[in-house]
C-alpha positions as CSV (number, residue, x, y, z in Angstrom):
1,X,118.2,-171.5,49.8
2,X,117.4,-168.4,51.7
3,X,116.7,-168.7,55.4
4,X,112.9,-168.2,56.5
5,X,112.2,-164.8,58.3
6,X,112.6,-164.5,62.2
7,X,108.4,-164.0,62.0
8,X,108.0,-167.4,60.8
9,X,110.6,-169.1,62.8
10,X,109.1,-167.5,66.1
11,X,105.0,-168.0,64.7
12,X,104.9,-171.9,66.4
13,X,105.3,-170.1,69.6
14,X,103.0,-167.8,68.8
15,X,100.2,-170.2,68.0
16,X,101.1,-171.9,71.1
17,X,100.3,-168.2,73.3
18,X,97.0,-167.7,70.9
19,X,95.6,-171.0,71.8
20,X,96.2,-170.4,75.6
21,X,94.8,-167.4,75.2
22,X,92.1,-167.9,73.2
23,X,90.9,-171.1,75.6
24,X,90.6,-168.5,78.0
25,X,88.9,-165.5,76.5
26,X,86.7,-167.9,75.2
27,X,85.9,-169.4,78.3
28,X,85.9,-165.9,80.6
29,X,83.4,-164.5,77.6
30,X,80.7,-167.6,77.9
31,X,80.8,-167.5,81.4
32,X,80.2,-163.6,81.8
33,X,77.3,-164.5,79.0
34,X,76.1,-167.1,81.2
35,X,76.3,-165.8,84.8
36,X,75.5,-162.4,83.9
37,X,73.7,-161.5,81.2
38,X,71.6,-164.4,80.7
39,X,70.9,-166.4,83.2
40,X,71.8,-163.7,86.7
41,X,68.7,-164.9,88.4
42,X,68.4,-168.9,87.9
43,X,69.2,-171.3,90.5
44,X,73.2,-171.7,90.4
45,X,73.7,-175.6,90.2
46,X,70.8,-176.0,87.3
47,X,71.2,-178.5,84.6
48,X,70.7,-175.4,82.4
49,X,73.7,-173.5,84.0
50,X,75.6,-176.6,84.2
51,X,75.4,-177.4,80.5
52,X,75.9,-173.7,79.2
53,X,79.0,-173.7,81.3
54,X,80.4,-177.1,80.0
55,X,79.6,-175.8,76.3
56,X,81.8,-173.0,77.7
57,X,84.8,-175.0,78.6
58,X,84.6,-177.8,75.6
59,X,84.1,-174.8,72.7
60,X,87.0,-172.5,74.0
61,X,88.9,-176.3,74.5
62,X,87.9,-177.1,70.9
63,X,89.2,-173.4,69.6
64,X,92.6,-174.4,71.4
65,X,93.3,-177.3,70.0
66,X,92.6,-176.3,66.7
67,X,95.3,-173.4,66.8
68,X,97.5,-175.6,69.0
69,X,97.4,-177.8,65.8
70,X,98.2,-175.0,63.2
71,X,100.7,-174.6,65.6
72,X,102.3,-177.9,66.0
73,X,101.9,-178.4,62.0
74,X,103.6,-175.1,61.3
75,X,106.4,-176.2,63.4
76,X,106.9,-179.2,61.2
77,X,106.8,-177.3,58.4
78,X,109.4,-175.1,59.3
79,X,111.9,-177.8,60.7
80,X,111.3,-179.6,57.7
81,X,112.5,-176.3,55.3
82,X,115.0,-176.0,57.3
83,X,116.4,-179.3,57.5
84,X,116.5,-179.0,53.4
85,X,117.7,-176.1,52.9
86,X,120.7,-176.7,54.9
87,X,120.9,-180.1,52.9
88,X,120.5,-178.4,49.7
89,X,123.0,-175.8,50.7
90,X,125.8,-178.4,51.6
91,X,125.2,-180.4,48.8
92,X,125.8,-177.2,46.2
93,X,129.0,-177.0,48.1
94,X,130.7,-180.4,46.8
């Protein structure tokens, strides 16, 4: 069996830095759309402000853990090709 590429071996880690990333880009950009371009001028602890800022935090939270898990599956998925190849390959060997 051939080995997978160092691309795909290294991609869980990847994911992993994506979904940190991502959480926080996400979160920056509401924000920004929230304190600045919407909503400059309203009173800062609103309800309104509040809840835009908490759909700020639980979508960019909901965008991580969704790559996180693409992660975490493509992980498996390359331990488990790994673990049979090098099974298939020592079995050809007898």
């Amino acid at each position: 069996m051939n080995q997978l590429p160092d691309l795909l071996v290294r991609a869980p880690k990847i994911f992993y830095a994506l979904a940190v990333i991502v959480f926080f880009a996400t979160f920056w950009m509401s924000f920004y759309e929230v304190k600045v371009a919407q909503m400059p001028y309203g009173p800062e602890y609103s309800p309104m402000i509040r809840a835009a800022l908490l759909r700020a935090v639980l979508q960019g939270f909901s965008e991580a853990i969704w790559i996180g898990a693409n992660g975490i599956l493509f992980d498996f998925l390359v331990r488990f090709w790994n673990r049979h190849a090098a099974s298939r390959e020592s079995g050809d060997n007898q």
